[in-house]
C-alpha positions as CSV (number, residue, x, y, z in Angstrom):
1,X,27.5,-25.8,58.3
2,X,25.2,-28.1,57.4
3,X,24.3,-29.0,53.5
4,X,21.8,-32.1,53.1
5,X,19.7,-32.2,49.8
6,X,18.1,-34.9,47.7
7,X,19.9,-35.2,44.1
8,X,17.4,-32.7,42.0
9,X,18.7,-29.7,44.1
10,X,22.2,-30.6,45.3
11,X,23.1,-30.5,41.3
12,X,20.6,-27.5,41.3
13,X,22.8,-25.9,44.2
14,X,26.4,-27.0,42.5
15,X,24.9,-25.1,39.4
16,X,23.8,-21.7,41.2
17,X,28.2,-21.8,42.3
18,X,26.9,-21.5,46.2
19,X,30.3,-22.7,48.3
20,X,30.1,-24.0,51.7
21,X,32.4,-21.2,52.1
22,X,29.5,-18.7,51.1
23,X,27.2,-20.0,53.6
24,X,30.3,-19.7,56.1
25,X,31.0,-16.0,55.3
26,X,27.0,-15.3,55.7
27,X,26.8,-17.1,58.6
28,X,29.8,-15.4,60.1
29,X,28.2,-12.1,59.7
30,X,24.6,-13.5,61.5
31,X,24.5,-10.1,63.7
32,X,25.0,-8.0,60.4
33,X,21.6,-9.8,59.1
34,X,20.2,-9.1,62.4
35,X,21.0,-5.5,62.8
36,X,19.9,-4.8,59.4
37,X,16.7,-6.6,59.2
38,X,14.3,-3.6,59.7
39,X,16.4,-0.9,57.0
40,X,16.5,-4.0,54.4
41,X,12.6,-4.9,54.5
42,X,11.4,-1.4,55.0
43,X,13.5,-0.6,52.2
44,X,12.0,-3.6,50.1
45,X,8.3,-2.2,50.4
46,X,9.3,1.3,49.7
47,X,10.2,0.0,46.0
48,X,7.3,-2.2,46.1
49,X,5.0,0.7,46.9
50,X,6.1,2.2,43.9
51,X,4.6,-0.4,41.8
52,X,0.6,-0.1,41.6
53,X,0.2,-3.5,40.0
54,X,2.2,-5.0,43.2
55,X,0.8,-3.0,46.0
56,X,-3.0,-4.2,44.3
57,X,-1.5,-8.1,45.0
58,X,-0.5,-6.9,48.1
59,X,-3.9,-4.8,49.1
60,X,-5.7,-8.5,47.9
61,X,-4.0,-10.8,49.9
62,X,-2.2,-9.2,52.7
63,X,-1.0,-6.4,54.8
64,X,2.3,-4.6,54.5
65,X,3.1,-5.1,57.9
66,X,1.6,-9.0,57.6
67,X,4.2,-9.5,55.0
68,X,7.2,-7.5,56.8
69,X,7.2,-9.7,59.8
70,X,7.4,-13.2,56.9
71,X,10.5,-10.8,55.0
72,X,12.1,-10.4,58.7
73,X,12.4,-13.8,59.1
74,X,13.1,-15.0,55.4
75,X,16.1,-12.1,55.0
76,X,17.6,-13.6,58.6
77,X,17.5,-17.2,57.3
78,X,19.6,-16.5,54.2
79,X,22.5,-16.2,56.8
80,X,21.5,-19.1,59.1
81,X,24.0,-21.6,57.4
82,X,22.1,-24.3,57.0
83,X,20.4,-25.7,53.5
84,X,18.7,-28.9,53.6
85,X,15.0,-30.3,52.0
86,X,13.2,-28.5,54.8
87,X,15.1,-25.4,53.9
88,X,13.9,-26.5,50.4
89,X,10.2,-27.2,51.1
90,X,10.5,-23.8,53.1
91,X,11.3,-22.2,49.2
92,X,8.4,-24.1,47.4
93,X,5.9,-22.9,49.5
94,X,7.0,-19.6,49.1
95,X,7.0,-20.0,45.2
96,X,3.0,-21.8,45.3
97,X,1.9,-18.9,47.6
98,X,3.3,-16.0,44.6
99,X,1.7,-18.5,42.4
100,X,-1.6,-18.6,43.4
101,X,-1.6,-14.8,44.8
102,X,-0.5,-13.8,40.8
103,X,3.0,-12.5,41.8
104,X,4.3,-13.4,38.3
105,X,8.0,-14.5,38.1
106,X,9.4,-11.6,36.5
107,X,8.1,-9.3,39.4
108,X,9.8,-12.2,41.8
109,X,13.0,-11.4,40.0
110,X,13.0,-8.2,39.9
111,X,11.8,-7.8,43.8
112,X,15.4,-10.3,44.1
113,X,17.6,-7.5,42.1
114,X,16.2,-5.1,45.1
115,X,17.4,-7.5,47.9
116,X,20.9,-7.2,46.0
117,X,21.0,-3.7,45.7
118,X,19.4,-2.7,48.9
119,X,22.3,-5.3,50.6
120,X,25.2,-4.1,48.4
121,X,24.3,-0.6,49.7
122,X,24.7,-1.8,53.3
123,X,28.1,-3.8,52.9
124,X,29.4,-1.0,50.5
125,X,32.9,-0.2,52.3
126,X,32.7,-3.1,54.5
127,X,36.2,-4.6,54.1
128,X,34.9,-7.9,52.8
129,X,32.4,-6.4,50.6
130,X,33.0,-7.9,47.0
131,X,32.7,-11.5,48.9
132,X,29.6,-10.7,51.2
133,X,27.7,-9.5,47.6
134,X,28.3,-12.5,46.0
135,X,27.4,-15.2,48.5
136,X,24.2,-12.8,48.9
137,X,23.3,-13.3,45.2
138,X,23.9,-16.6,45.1
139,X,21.8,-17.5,47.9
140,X,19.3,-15.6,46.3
141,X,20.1,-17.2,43.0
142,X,19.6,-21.0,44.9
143,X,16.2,-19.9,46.5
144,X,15.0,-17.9,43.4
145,X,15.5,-21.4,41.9
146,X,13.6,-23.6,43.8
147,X,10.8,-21.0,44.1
148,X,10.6,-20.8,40.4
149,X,10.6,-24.5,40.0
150,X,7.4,-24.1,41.5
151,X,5.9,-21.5,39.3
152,X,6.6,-23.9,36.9
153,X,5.4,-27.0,38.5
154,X,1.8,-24.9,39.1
155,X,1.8,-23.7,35.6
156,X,2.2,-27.1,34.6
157,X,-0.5,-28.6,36.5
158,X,-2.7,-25.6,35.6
159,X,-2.2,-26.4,31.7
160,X,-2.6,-30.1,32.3
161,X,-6.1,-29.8,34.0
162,X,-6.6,-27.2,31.2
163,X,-5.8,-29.2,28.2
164,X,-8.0,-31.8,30.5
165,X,-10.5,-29.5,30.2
166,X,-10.4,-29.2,26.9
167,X,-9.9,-32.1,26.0
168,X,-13.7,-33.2,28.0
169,X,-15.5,-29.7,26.5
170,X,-13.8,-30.8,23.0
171,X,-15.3,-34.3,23.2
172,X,-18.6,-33.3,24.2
173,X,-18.9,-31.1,20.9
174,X,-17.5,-33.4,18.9
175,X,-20.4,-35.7,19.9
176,X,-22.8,-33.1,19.5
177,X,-21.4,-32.2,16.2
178,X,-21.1,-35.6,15.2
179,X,-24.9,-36.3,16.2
180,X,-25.7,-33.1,14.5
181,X,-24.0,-33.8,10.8
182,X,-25.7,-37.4,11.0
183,X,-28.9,-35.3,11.7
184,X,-28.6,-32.8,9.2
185,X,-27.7,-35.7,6.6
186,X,-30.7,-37.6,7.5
187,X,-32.8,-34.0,7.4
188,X,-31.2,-33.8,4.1
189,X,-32.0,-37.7,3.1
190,X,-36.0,-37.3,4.3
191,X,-36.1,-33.7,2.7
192,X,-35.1,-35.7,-0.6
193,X,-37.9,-38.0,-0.5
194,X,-40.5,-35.5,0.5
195,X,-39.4,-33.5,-2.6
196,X,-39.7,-36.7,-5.2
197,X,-43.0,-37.3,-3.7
198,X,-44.4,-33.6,-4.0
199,X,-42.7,-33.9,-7.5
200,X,-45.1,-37.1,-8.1
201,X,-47.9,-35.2,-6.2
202,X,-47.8,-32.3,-9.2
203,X,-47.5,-35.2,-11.7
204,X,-50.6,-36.7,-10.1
205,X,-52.6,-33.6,-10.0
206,X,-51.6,-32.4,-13.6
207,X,-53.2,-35.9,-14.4
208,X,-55.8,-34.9,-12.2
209,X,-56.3,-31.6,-14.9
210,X,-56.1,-33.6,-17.5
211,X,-58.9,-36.3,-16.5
212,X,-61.1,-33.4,-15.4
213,X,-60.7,-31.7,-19.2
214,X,-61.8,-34.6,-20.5
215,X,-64.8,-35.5,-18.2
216,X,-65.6,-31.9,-18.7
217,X,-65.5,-32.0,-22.5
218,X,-67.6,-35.6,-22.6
219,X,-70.1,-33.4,-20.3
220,X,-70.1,-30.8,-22.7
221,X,-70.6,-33.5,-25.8
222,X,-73.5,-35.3,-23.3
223,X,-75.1,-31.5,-23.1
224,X,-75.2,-31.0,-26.7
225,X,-76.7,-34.3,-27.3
226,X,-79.3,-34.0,-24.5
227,X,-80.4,-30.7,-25.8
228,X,-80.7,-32.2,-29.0
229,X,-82.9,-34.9,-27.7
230,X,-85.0,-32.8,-26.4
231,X,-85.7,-31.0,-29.4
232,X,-86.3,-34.0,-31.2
233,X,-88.4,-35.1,-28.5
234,X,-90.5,-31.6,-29.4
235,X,-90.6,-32.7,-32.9
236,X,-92.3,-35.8,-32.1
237,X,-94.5,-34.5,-30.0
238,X,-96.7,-36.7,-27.7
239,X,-94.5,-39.8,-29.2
240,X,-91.4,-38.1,-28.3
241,X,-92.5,-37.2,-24.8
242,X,-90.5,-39.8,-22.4
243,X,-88.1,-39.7,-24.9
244,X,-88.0,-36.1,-23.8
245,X,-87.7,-36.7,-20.3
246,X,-84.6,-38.9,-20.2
247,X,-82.7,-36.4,-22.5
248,X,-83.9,-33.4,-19.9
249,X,-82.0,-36.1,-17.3
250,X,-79.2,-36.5,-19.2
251,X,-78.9,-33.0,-19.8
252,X,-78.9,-32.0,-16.2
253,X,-76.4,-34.7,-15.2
254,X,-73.8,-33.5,-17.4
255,X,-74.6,-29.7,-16.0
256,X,-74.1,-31.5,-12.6
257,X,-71.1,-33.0,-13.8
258,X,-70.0,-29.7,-15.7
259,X,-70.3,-28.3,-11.7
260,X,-68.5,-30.8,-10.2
261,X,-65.7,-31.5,-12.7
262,X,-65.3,-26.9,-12.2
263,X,-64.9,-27.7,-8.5
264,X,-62.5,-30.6,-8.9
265,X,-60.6,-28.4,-11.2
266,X,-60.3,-25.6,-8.8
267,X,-59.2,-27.6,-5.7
268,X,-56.2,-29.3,-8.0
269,X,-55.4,-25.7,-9.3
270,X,-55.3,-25.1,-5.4
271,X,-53.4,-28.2,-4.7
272,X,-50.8,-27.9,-7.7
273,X,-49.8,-24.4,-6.2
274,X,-49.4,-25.3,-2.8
275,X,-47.4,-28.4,-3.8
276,X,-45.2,-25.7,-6.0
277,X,-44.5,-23.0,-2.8
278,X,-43.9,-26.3,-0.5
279,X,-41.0,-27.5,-3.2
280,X,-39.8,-23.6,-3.1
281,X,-39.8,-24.3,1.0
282,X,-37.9,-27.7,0.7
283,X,-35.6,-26.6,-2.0
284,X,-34.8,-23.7,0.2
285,X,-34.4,-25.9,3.3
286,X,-32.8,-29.2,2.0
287,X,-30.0,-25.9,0.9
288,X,-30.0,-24.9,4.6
289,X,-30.0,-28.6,5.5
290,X,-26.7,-29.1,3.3
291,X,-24.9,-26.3,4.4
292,X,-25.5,-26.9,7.8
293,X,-24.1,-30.9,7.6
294,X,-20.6,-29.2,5.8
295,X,-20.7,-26.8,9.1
296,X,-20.6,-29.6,11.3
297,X,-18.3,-31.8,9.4
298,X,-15.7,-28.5,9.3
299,X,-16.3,-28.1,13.1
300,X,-15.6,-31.4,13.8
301,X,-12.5,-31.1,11.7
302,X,-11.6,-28.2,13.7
303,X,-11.9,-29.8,17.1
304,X,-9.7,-32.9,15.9
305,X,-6.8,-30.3,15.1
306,X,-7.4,-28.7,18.6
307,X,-7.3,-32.1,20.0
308,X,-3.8,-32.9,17.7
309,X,-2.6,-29.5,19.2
310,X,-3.6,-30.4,23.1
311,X,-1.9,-33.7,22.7
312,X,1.2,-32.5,21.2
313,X,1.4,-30.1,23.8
314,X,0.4,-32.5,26.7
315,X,3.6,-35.2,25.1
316,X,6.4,-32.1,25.1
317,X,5.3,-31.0,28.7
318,X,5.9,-34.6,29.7
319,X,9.0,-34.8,28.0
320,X,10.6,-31.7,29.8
321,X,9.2,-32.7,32.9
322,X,10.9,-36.1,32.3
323,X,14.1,-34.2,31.5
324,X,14.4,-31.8,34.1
């Protein structure tokens, strides 16, 4: 009999009620084990057969006959006497190999329940029968322990680099979102501006309109007068005749002004309603711009409660891992 164990699992193996007596009785009946090997593990993957979702692990990873010759030697062992931290470390790679394979531990514990009722059907009428069942079930109880320490110790570590994870990705957006509201707020600032300055451009131009109305009404007034030069100039005859000429001038500078001030006129109308559809496009933008800064600024809030929640969670899986 030989029991050696760091602290975690000999109070771990005082807990599960295991007696150095139990591993006595097992060990006594050693041939039992032996002689019973094959009808116990064939009988193990005739009720795992009947399970598609553990056959499909099985199919992925394995063989049936792989895994009986590993089951031969692991139901033999549970009457070898003999628990120590190789026995242990024996157990944990067992539990990281149904880990990784996606043997989830209620599937584990209910393939253990089979062990117990496929050996409580071999011992039933054997005269020390109540005694043999329980020192089977609690070896089973003291492995099924240390195997799901280490589902727990994988699921840990999975979570861990996990909340690692997203704890990098969440970073990385909040950056991005971060550069993105300052963007957005600066769209919004320069989208500002441009619409004062189209608002000073339309002041401008109506200006413009109202410059050109009164060019255009002096050119009308200049036309008059030139036309009635001329007729003066008619009136005078030969007298009147230069006279004449510089009020036919004057007369076709205003017409030429009349043109011009017409062409000025239509290039402002132009201008003032292309200044009016570009405020409808800012308007319309600087609204998209604003909405879009409140978008980032609620994502951002978002991934700081994510955060919160990783951390929280990160601080209570140290805390039972510093329990346990």
């Amino acid at each position: 009999m030989a029991v050696h164990l760091s602290q975690q699992w000999a109070r771990m193996f005082k807990y599960s009620g295991l007696q150095e007596e139990d591993l006595q009785l097992l060990r006594d009946h050693q041939a039992l084990f032996e002689a019973s090997k094959d009808e116990i593990v064939d009988g193990f993957y005739v009720e795992l057969q009947k399970h598609p979702a553990l056959q499909e692990i099985v199919n992925d990873h394995s063989t049936i006959e792989r895994l009986k010759n590993t089951q031969y030697d692991y139901y033999v062992s549970l009457a070898n006497g003999v628990i120590n931290d190789e026995y242990v470390q024996t157990r944990e790679r067992i539990g990281l190999v149904h880990a990784r394979i996606g043997l989830t531990p209620d599937w584990f514990m209910s393939a253990t329940n089979v062990y117990v009722s496929l050996f409580s059907d071999l011992v039933r009428g054997h005269e020390q029968e109540v005694a043999l069942v329980r020192a089977f079930t609690k070896r089973l109880l003291f492995d099924s322990s240390i195997i799901l320490q280490q589902y727990d110790n994988t699921y840990r570590k999975n979570m861990e680099q996990i909340s690692q994870d997203i704890g990098t990705s969440m970073n990385h957006v909040s950056t991005i979102a971060m550069h993105y509201a300052l963007s957005a707020e600066s769209l919004s600032s320069a989208q500002e501006n441009i619409s004062d300055s189209m608002k000073k451009l339309t002041s401008y131009s109506e200006e413009i309109e109202a410059v050109i109305q009164l060019v255009m009404g002096i050119a009308n007034q200049t036309h008059l007068l030139g036309l009635n030069a001329q007729i003066e100039s008619a009136r005078a005859g030969e007298h009147g005749r230069g006279f004449g000429i510089v009020a036919n001038e004057v007369r076709k500078l205003s017409e030429e002004v009349k043109r011009s001030s017409k062409d000025i006129q239509s290039s402002v109308v132009r201008i003032i309603n292309q200044v009016a559809q570009m405020n409808e496009q800012t308007a319309s933008t600087l609204s998209i711009a604003t909405d879009q800064a409140a978008y980032a600024q609620q994502l951002n809030a978002l991934i700081e409660e994510v955060e919160a929640a990783t951390n929280e969670w990160n601080e209570r899986s140290r805390a039972k891992k510093q329990g346990s």
